[in-house]
C-alpha positions in Angstrom: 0.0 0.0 0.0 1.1 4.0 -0.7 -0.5 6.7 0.6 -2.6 8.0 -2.7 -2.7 11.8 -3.8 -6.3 12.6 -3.8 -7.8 14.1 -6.8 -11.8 13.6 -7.1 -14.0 14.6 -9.7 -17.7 13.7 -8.2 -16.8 14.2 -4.4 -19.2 15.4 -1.8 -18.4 15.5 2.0 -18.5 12.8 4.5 -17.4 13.6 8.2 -14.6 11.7 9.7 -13.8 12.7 13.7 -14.1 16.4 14.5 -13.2 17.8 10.5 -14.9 17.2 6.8 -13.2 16.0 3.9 -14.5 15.1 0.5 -14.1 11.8 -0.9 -15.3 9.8 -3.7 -18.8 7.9 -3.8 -16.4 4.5 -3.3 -14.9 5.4 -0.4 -18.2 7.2 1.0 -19.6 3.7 0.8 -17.4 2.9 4.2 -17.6 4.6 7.5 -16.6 4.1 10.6 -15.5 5.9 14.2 -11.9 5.6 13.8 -9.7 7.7 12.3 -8.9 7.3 9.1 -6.4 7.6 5.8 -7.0 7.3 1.9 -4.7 4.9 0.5 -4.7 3.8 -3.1 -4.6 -0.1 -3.7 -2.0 -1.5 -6.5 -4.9 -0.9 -9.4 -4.9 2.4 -8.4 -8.1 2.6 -6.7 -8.7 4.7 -3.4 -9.7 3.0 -0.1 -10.3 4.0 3.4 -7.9 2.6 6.0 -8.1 3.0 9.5 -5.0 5.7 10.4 -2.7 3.6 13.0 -0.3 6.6 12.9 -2.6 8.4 15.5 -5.1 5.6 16.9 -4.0 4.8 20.1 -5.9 2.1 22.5 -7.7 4.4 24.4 -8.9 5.6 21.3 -10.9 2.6 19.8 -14.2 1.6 20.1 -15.4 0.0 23.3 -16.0 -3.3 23.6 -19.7 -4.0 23.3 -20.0 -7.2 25.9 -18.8 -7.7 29.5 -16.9 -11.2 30.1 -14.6 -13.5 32.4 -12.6 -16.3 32.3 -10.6 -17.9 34.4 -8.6 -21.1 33.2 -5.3 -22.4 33.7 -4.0 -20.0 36.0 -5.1 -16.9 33.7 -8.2 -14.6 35.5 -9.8 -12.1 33.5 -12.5 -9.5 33.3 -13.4 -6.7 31.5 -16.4 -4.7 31.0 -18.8 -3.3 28.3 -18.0 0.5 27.7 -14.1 -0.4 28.0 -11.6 0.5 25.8 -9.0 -2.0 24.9 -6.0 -0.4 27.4 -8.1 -1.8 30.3 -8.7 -5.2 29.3 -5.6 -6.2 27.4 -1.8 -6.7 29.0 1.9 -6.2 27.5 1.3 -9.9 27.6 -1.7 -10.4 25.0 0.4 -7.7 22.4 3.8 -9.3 22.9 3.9 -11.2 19.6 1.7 -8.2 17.7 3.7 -4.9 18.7 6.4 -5.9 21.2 5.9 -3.4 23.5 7.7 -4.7 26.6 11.1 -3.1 24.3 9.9 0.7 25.5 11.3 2.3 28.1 9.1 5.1 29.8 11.0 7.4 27.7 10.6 5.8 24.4 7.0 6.0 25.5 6.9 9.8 25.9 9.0 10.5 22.7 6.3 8.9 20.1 3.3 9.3 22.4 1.5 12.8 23.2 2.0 12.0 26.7 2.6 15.5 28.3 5.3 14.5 31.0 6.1 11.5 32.9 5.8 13.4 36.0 2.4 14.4 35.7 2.0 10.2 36.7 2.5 8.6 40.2 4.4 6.5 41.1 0.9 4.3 41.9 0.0 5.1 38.3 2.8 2.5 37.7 1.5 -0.4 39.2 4.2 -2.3 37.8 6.4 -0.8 39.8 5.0 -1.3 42.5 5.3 -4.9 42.4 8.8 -4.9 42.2 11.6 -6.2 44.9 14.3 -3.3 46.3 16.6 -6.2 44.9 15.5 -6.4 41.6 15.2 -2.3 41.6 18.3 -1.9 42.3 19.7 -4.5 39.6 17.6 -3.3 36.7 17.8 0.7 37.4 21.3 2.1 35.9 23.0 3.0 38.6 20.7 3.2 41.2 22.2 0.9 44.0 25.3 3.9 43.8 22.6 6.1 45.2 22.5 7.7 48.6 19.6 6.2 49.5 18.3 9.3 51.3 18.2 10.5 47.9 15.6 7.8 47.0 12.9 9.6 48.1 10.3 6.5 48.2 12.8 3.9 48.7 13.8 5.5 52.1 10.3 6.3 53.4 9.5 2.2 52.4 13.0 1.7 54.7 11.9 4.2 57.1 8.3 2.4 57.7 9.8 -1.1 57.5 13.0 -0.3 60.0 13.0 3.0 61.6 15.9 2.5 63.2 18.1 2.2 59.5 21.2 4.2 58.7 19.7 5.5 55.2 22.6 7.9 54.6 24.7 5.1 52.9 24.4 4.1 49.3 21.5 1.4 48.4 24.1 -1.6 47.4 25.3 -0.8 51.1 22.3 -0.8 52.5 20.6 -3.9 50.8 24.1 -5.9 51.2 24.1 -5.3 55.5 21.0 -5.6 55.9 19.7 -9.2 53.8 16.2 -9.0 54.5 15.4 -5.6 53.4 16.2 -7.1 49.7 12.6 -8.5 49.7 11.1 -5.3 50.2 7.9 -4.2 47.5 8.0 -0.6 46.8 4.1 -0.9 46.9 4.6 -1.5 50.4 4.5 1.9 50.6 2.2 4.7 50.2 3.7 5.8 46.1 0.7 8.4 45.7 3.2 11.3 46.6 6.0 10.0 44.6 6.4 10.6 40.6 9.0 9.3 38.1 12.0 11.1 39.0 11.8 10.6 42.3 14.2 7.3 41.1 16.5 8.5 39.1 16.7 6.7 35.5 13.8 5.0 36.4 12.6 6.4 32.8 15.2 4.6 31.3 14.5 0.6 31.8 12.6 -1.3 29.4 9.6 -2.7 30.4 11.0 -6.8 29.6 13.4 -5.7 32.4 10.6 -5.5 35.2 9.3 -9.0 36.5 5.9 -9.7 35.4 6.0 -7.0 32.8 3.5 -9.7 30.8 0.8 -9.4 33.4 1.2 -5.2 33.4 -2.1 -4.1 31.7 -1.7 -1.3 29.4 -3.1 1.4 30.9 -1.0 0.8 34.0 2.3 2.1 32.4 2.1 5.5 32.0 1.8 6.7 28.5 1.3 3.5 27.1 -2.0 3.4 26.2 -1.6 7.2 24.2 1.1 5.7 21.9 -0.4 5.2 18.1 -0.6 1.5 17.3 2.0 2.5 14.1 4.6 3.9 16.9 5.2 0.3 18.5 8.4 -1.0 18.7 6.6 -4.0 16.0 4.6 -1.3 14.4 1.1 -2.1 13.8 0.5 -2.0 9.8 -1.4 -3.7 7.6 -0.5 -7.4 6.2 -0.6 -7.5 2.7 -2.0 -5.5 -0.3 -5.3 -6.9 -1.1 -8.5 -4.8 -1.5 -11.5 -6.6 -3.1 -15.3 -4.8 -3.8 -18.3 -5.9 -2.2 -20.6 -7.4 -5.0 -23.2 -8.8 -3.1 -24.8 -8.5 0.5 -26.6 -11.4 1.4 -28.6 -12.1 5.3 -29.6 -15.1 7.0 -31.3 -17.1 4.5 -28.0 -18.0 3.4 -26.9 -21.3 2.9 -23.6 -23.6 2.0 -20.7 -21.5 0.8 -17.7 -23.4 -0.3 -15.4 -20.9 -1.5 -14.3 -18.2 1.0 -11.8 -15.9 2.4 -12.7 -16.3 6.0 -11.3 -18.5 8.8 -8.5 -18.5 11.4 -5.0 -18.7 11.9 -5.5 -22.3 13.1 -7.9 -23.5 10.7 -6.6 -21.1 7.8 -9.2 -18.3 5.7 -10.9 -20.7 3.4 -13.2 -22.1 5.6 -16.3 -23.3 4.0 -20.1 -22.5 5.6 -21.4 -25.8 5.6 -25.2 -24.9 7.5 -28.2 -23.7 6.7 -27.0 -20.1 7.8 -24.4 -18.3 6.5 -24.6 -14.9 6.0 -21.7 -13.0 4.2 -20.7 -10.5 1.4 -19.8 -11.4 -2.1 -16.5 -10.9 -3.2 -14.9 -9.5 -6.2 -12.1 -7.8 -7.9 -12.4 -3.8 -7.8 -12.4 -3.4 -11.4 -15.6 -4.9 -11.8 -14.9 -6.4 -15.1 -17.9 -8.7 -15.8 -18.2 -12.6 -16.7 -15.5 -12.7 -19.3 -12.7 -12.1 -17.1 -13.0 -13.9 -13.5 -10.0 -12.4 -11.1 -9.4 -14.0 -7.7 -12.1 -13.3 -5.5 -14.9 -13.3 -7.8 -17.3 -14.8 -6.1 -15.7 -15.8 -2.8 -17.8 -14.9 0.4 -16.3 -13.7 3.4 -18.7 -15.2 5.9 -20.1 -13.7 9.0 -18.4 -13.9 12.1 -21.6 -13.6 14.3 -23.0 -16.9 12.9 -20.0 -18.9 12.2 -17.3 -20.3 14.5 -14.2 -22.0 14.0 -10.8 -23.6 15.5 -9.2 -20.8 17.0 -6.2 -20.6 20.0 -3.4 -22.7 21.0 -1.8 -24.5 24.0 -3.0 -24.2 27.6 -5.7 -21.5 26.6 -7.4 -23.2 23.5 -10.2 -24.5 25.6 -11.2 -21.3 26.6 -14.6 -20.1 24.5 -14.6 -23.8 23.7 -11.6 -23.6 21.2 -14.1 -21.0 19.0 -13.8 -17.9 18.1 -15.8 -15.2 14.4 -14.8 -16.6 11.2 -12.5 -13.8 10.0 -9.2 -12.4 8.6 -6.0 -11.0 10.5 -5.6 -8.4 7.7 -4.0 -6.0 10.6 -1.5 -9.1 11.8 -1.8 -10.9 14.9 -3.2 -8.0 17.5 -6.8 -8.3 16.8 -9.3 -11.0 14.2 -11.5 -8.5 11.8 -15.1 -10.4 11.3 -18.5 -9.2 9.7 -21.1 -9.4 11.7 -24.6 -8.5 10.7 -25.1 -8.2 6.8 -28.7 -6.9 6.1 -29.6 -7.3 2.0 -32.4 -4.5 2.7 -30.2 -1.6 3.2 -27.3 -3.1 1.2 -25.7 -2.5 4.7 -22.4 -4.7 6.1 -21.2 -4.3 10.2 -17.7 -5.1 10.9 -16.0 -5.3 14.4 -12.7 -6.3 15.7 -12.5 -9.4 18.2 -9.0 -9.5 20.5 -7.5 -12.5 22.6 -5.3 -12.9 25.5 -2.0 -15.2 26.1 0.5 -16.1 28.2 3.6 -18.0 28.2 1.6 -21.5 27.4 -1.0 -20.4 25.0 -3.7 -18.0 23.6 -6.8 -17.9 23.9 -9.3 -18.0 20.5 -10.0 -14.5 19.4 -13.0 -13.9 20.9 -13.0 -10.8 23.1 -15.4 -8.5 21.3 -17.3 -7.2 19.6 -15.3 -3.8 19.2 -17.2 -1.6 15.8 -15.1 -1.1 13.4 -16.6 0.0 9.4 -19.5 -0.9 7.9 -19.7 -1.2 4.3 -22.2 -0.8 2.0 -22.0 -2.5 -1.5 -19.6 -1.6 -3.9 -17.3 -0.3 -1.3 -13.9 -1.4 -1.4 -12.7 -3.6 1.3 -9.5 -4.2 2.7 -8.6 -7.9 3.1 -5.1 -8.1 4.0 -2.9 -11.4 2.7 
C-alpha cells in the first residue's frame, strides 16, 4: 500500500472525527468511528484505512460485551464500555507490537503523553510490584545512590526499620541488611512519589521489570496514548489486497464453499457448511464482468456472528470452547476483523474487531469483542489483507 494523492471529480463531503473531507462515492460507501487515511490499492483505486499513525488504544471503540474467564492459572474481566488499554496486557500484544522493548522514555518520545511526572508513582503499578533487589539490579546505577536521595525507597526503609542508617548508598544498605532485599516498593504509600523521584527509572525497558507480561496497558504511563503505528513492532497492515463488495446477502444463506474467512488455526478458506451463513460477495475492484474472472470473484467472506471455527493454541485453547468469528487477520496478529450482521435490505455490512489474551503456554481463541469497526455498503472497497 502507498499513501494516494487525492484528486476527485464527483466528491461530496463525508465527516470523519471532529473535521470534513470530501471523498469519492467508493470510499463514501465505508464509514466508521476511527480515524482514518485514503490509500490507493495496486490498481490504483482509493480505499479507506483505519489511520494507525494516531489511533491509540484508548482511542478505539469500546467493547460492546462484558466477560470473564478464568482457566489455567489466567483470570480475566473486562467490561462493556471499555476500551481496549483496560482489558488487554503487555502480555496479549507481545507477539503483535512488542511493547515490553519501550522504556518510559521511548513512551513519551512517540506518544503525546505530556510528561512523565504528571504520573504517580501508583499510576505504575508495575512498579510497585517490584523487589528493592531487583530495583536496584535493573535501574542504571541506582544501588550507587544515597539512599536518602531515593525519596520513596527511604520512606519504604523508614516504615519497615526505623531504626536504618539511610545515609549510605543502596548496594550498602541492601548488602548489610539481607532481609530488606525483599522489600515491594508498593509496600509503601507511592501516591506522593512521581518518576524522577528514582533516578533513570525512565530509562528501563519494560522486559526488564518481572511480570512486565501481566502489566495491563493502561497501568504504564503513557502506554495506552502511543499510536498503534509507533510500536516498537509497528502495527500495519499485512498485505496488499483490496477486493469490492458485489453482493450483500442475510440469513437465508446457505452452504458457501469458497471463501476468504477462517482463522489462523484453521486457515481463511473455511467453507459455511449450514443452513445459515450470511456473508458479502467478493470481487475484484475493477468490476470487469463474466468474461474475465480475477481472484475473488465470487468468494464470500462469511459472517463472524453466525460462524465459528478452531481458534487458540496451548494451555488457553479450551477457553470459549476452542471458537472464536470466522474472519481475517488483515492488521496481523493484535486483533481478528469479522463481519457481523449483513442486512440485503439496506445493502448494509457491520464489521468489528475481536482480541485475545495469552501467556507464556497459549492464547486464547480471538473472541473478546465485539469492538465496531466499518461498515460497508456494497460496492465499497474492502481491505482484506494477505
Amino acid at each position: 500500500m502507498k499513501i494516494g494523492q487525492f484528486i476527485a471529480l464527483k466528491v461530496f463531503p463525508i465527516l470523519l472525527a471532529s473535521f470534513t473531507i470530501y471523498v469519492s462515492s467508493s470510499l463514501a460507501q465505508s464509514q466508521t468511528n476511527l480515524l482514518t487515511r485514503i490509500v490507493t490499492s495496486e490498481e490504483g483505486n482509493l480505499v479507506l484505512l483505519p489511520d494507525w499513525q494516531t489511533i491509540s488504544f484508548n482511542q478505539m471503540p469500546p467493547i460492546q460485551k462484558s466477560g470473564l474467564i478464568k482457566v489455567n492459572g489466567l483470570a480475566r474481566k473486562w467490561n462493556a464500555g471499555d476500551t481496549p488499554d483496560k482489558y488487554l496486557t503487555l502480555g496479549d500484544i507481545d507477539e503483535a507490537l512488542k511493547p515490553q522493548l519501550f522504556s518510559l522514555n521511548n513512551i513519551v518520545s512517540v506518544s503525546n503523553y505530556p510528561d512523565l511526572n504528571t504520573s504517580t508513582l501508583e499510576d505504575f503499578r508495575l512498579l510497585g510490584e517490584q523487589s528493592l533487589q531487583h530495583l536496584a539490579e535493573v535501574v542504571p546505577n541506582l544501588g550507587q545512590n544515597n539512599t536518602e536521595e531515593i525519596p520513596p525507597i527511604a520512606a519504604l526503609l523508614k516504615a519497615e526499620s526505623p531504626q536504618i542508617n539511610t545515609s549510605t548508598t543502596l548496594s550498602n544498605l541492601l548488602s548489610q541488611n539481607p532481609a530488606l532485599r525483599k522489600l515491594k516498593l508498593n509496600q509503601v504509600d507511592l501516591s506522593t512519589y512521581t518518576i524522577s523521584d528514582i533516578p533513570n527509572l525512565n530509562a528501563v525497558q519494560l522486559s526488564n521489570f518481572k511480570g512486565w507480561e501481566n502489566a495491563l496497558v493502561k497501568d504504564i504511563p503513557g502506554l495506552s496514548d502511543v499510536p498503534l503505528a509507533s510500536f516498537p513492532l509497528p502495527l500495519t497492515e499485512s498485505g496488499n489486497k483490496v477486493a469490492r463488495i458485489d453482493f450483500i446477502w442475510g440469513r437465508a444463506e446457505k452452504r458457501r464453499q469458497r471463501t476468504v474467512s477462517g482463522s489462523d488455526v484453521a486457515g481463511f478458506s473455511v467453507p459455511c457448511e449450514g443452513e445459515n451463513c450470511p456473508n458479502i460477495e467478493l470481487d475484484d475492484l475493477e468490476n470487469s464482468g463474466r468474461n474475465i474472472r480475477g481472484k475473488f470473484e465470487g468468494s464470500s467472506w462469511i459472517s463472524g456472528k453466525y460462524q465459528k471455527v478452531e481458534g487458540g493454541w496451548g494451555c488457553l485453547k479450551s477457553v470459549n470452547g476452542g471458537k472464536e468469528p470466522t474472519g481475517r487477520l488483515p492488521y496481523g496478529s493484535a486483533f481478528k476483523v469479522a463481519v457481523m450482521e449483513p442486512d440485503e435490505k439496506t445493502d448494509t455490512v457491520d464489521t468489528a474487531l475481536f482480541f485475545r489474551f495469552r501467556n507464556a503456554c497459549g492464547a486464547t481463541p480471538y473472541f473478546i469483542g465485539p469492538i465496531p469497526f466499518f461498515t460497508y455498503k456494497i460496492n465499497a472497497p474492502v481491505f482484506i489483507g494477505d
